[in-house]
Each structure stands twice: as C-alpha cells, then as structure tokens.
C-alpha positions as CSV (number, residue, x, y, z in Angstrom):
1,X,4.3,4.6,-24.4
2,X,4.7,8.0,-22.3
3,X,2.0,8.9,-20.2
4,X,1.3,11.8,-18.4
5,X,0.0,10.8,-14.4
6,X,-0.6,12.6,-11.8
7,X,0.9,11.6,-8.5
8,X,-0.2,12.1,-5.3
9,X,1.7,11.8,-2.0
10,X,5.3,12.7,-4.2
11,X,6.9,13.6,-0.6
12,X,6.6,10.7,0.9
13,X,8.5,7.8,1.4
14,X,6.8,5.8,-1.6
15,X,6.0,8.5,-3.1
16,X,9.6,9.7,-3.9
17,X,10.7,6.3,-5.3
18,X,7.5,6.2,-7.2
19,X,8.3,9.8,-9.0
20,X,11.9,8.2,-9.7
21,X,10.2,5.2,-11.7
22,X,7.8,6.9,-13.6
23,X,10.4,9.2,-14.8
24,X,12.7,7.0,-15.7
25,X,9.5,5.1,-17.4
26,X,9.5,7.7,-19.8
27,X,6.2,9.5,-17.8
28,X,5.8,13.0,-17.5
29,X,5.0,13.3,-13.9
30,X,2.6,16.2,-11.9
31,X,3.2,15.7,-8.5
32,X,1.6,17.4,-5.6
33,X,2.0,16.8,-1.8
34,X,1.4,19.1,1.1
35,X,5.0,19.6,1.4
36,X,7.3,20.1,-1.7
37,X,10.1,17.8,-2.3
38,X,12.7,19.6,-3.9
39,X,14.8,16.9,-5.2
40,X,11.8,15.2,-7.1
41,X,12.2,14.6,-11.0
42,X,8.8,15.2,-11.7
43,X,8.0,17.9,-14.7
44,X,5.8,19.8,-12.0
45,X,5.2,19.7,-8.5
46,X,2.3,21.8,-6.9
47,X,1.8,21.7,-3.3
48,X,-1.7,22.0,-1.4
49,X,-3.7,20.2,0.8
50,X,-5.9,17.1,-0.8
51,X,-8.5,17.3,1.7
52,X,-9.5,21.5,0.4
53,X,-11.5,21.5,-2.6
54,X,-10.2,25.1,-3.5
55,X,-6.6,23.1,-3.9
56,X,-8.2,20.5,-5.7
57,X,-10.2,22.6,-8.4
58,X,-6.8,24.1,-9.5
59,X,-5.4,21.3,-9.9
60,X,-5.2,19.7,-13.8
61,X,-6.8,16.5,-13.8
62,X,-6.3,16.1,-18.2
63,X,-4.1,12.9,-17.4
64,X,-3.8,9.4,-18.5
65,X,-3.6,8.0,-14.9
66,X,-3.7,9.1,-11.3
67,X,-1.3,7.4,-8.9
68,X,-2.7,8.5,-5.5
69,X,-0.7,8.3,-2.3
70,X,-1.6,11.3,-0.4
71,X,-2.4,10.0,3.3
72,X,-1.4,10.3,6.6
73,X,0.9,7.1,6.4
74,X,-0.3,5.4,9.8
75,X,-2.1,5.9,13.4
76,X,-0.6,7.8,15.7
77,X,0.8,10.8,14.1
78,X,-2.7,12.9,14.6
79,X,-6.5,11.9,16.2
80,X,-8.8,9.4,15.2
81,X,-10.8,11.8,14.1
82,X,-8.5,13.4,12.1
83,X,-6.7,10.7,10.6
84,X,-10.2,9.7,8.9
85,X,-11.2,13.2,7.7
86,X,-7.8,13.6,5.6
87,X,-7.7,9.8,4.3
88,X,-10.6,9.8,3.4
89,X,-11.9,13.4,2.3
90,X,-8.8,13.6,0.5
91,X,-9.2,10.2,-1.3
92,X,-12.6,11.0,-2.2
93,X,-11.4,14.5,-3.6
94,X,-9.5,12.8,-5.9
95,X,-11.3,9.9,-7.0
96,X,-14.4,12.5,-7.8
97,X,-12.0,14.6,-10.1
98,X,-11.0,11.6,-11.4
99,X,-14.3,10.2,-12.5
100,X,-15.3,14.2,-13.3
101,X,-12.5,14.4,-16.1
102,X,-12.8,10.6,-17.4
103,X,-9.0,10.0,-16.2
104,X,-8.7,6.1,-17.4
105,X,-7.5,4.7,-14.5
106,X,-6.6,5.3,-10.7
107,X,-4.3,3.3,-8.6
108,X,-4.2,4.1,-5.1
109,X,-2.0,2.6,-2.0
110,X,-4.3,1.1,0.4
111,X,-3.3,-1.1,3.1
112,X,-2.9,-4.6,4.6
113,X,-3.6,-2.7,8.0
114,X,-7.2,-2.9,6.3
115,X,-7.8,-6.5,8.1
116,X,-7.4,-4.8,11.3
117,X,-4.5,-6.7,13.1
118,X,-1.6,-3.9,12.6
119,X,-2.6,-1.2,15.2
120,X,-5.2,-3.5,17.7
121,X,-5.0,-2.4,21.2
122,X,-5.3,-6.1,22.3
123,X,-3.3,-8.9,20.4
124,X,-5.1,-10.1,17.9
125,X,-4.6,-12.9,15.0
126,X,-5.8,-13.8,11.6
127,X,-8.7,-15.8,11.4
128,X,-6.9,-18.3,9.1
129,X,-3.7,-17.8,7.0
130,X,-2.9,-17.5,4.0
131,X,-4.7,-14.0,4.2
132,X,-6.0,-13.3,1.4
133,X,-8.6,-10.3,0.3
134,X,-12.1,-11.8,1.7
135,X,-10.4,-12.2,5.2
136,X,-12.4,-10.5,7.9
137,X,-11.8,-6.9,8.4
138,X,-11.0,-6.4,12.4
139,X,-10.6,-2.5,12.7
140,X,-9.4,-1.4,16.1
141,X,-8.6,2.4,14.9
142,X,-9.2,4.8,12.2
143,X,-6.2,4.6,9.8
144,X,-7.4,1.3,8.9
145,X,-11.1,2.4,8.7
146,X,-10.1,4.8,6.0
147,X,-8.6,2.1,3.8
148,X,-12.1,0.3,3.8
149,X,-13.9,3.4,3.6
150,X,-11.6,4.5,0.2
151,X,-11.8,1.1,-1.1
152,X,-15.5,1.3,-1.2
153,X,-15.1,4.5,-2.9
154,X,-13.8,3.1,-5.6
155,X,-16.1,0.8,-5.9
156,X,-18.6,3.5,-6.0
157,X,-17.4,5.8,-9.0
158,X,-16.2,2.8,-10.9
159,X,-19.9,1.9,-11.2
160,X,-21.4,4.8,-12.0
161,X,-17.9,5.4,-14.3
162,X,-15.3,4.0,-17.3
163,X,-12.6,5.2,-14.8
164,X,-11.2,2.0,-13.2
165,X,-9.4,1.7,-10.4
166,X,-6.7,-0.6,-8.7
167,X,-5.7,-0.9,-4.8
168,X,-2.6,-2.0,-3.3
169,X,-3.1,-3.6,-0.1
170,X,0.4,-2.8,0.6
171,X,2.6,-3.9,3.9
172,X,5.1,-2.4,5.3
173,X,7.4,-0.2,2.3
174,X,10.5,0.5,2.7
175,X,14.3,-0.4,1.8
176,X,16.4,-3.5,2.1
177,X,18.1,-1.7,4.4
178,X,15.4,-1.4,6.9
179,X,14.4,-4.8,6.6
180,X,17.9,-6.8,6.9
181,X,18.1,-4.1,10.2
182,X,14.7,-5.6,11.7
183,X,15.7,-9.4,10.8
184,X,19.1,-8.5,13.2
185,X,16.9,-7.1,15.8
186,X,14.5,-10.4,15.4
187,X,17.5,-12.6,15.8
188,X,18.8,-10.6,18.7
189,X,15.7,-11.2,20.6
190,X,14.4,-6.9,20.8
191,X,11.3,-8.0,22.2
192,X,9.8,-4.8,20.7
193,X,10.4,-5.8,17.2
194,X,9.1,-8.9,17.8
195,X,6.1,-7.8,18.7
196,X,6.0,-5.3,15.6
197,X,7.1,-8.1,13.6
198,X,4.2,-10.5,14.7
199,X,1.5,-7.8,14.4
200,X,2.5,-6.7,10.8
201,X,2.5,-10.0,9.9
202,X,6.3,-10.5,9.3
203,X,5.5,-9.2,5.8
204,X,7.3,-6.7,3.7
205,X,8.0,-5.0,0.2
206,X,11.0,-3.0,-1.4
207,X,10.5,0.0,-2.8
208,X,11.6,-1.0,-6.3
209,X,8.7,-3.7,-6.0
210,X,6.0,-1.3,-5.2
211,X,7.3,1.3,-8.3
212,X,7.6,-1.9,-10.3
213,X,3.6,-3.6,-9.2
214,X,2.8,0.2,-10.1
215,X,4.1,0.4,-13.5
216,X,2.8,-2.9,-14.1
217,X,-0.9,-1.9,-13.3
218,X,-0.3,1.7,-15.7
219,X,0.9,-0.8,-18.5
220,X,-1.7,-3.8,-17.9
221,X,-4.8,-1.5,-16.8
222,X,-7.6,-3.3,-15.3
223,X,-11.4,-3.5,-15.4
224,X,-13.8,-2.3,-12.3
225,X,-12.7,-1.6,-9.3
226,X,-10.7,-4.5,-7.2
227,X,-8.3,-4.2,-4.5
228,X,-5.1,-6.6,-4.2
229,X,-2.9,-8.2,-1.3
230,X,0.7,-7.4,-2.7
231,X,3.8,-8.2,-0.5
232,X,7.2,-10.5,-0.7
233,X,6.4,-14.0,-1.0
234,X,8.5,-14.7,2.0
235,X,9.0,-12.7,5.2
236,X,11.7,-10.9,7.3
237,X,11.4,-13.2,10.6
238,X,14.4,-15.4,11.7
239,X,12.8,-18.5,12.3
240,X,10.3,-20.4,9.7
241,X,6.6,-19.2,9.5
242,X,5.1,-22.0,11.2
243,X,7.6,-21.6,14.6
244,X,6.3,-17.7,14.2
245,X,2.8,-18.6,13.9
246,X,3.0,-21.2,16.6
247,X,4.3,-18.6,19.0
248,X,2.9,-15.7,18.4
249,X,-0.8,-16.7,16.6
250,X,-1.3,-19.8,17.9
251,X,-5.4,-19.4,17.1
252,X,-5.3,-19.5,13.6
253,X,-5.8,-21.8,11.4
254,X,-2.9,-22.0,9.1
255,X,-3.1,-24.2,5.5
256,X,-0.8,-26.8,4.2
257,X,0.5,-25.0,1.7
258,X,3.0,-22.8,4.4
259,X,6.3,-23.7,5.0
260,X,10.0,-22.5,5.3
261,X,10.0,-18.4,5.5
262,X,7.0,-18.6,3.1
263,X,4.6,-15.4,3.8
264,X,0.8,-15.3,5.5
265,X,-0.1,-13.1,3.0
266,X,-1.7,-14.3,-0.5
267,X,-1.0,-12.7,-3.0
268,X,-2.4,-15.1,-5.5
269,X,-5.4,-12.9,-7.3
270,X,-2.3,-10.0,-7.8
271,X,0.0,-12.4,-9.4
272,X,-2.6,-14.6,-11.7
273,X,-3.7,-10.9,-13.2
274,X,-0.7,-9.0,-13.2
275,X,2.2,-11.8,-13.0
276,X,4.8,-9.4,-11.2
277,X,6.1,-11.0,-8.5
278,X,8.3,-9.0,-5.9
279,X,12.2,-9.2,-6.9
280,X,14.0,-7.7,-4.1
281,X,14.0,-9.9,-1.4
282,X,15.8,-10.7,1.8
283,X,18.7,-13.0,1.9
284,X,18.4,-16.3,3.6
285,X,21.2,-15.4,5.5
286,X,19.3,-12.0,7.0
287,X,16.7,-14.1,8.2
C-alpha cells in the first residue's frame, strides 16, 4: 500500500538509493537535505538545515512514516563540538515533529560506530564477539556519542508517544563496487586498509540491502523503540574471521559459533523480528 514518508538526508549516499526504493515501492516521497539533489525521484524535495527550527516548522510532517538520515556521516569532516550539535539537535528536531504530528513510525540510521571501536585514537577491540546490541559502548569521539544520545531519544518520545521508532545500527554503506575494491586492497597487503578494515570490524552492507531492511521495517512496523545491529552475515576480509581476529583483536573473547568469513556482528534480534537477511554479498572469490 502507497505511503507517503518523509525522508531525511535524500542527498546523501544512502539517502539517494533510499529515495530510488521508495519510489519504485510505490511511496510518494518528500525529501529534504541541506543540499538539493537534482536527480532524485522524489515527488518534492525542500532543502534547509535540520538543526534550525524555523526550517523545521515549515516543513509538512502529515506523513505515514519518517525515514531520517540527515547527519553529518562520520568524524572528521567538522569539530567535536559540532558534529554533536547537528546529529543530535537535528535528530531531536525531527523526532519531536514526529511525536507532535502522531507520524506512526520513525526509522532512523544509527550506527555500529555506536560501540565505540570505529574512530578510537588508540586500538581498541570488542569485549567479546559476536557483537551484538548490549555490547559495551566505548566512545572515543563525538559522531558516535550522537548515535547513543539519538537512540535514547527515541526511547524518550516513544514513551511518552504511539509514534514508534526503529534504528539501524548500520556499518559501513556502500556498493559492491567499493567493497570487492577494499577486499583487493586487503589481499594486496595496503596496510592502511587493513587497519580500516580491522577497526570497522570487516563488516559491510549494499545499498540495496539497507533500502530493502528499510522497506521491510515501513511494511512490518514495530512496537517501542529498539535499535538493531544490521550488516552482511559475512565480511569483506581475505582471510577467515578467526585468522583476522587472532591478528588484529587478539583480546576478545570470540564464541564457537564463528567460523569461515562469518561476521562479528549479530544480527540475530534484526533477523528473528524482521527475517530480511542481506542479499548482496561478496563473492568468495573477492575475499
């Protein structure tokens, strides 16, 4: 059935593919972003700044759903400070409208930088793997601050709300492209992307997975508020997790369950409520 959502974030790299989706879904899309992207399908696209609340009391929040992706995307790109104010001024923006105009539901992209390990200044390793969503939180910088921080946002207006709302603890997005690219550099030895590779986790997701776990969530709903690991059950590295983990996190504690190219991300709560598991995955022979 044709819904009419309201997407955040419609510039960016997710966001574009996520536009694409709902359209073809049958959706009629309002998008908004700080920058306009010209080639979107979306029925409307207004562009403004998530984090003003003049931009945000013009915008039209009668919708059946919000998909919210507005965010500086990672650390680095502006201050500490500042990276916190828009993820998380901007979040809250929007999760207030929602809860303000009884919008059903919210899904929002949150992070698996959330457990701290992505953007440490010193190495760091995962207390245990499988990780899974009641792993420690290590935060080393603000980007991943803001994830926690908007997480417990939603748990605050779901309570005091019927809105309910669904986070994606997502890795790193991108294309099959980008991933069989990194797998060569693994194999090649760039000790750069190794590095990258260790840190993040070796984890990944397509594009067409994170449209397809969103469309999921629009046609399944949810109750609450609850977060969700969501990632390829296997991982872009060129040897088999355990050689990875031995090498690069030799601390944690790793369960039986691992082996061959398997991931250290659990994704187990996502799949027994939703069932979508990720499609578009690497080749054996890319890794």
């Amino acid at each position: 059935m044709s819904k009419r959502i309201m997407l955040t974030g419609a510039s960016g790299l997710i966001g574009k593919e996520v536009a694409k989706g709902l359209v073809a879904a049958g959706h009629d899309v309002v998008a908004t972003d700080l920058v306009k992207d010209d080639l979107s399908p979306a029925q409307k696209f207004v562009v403004g700044d998530l984090v003003s609340a003049d931009f945000i009391s013009q915008l039209d929040f009668r919708c059946d759903a919000i998909v919210h992706l507005g965010s500086i995307p990672r650390p680095g790109i502006a201050s500490d400070e500042t990276v916190l104010h828009n993820n998380v001024i901007g979040t809250y923006h929007v999760f207030a409208s929602a809860v303000e105009n009884n919008v059903p539901l919210v899904i929002y992209a949150s992070s698996l930088s959330i457990y701290g390990m992505a953007w440490s200044g010193p190495w760091t390793s995962p207390d245990y793997v499988p990780v899974d969503e009641k792993h420690p939180l290590h935060h080393f910088e603000s980007y991943a601050l803001s994830k926690e921080v908007n997480e417990r946002s939603a748990d605050m207006w779901a309570n005091r709300s019927e809105t309910v709302f669904v986070g994606f603890r997502f890795p790193h997005t991108h294309t099959n492209l980008e991933f069989t690219e990194m797998a060569k550099r693994m194999r090649e030895g760039d000790k750069a992307t190794l590095q990258q590779g260790a840190k993040i986790f070796w984890a990944y997701l397509d594009l067409r997975d994170a449209v397809q776990g969103i469309l999921t969530v629009l046609e399944k709903g949810g109750q609450g508020s609850k977060t969700y690991n969501f990632a390829a059950p296997d991982t872009y590295a060129h040897r088999p997790t355990r050689e990875m983990m031995a090498e690069f996190h030799p601390t944690s504690k790793i369960a039986s369950m691992i082996s061959g190219y398997d991931s250290i991300i659990d994704c187990s709560e996502w799949l027994s409520t939703y069932g979508y598991k990720p499609q578009y995955l690497l080749k054996p022979e890319n890794q």
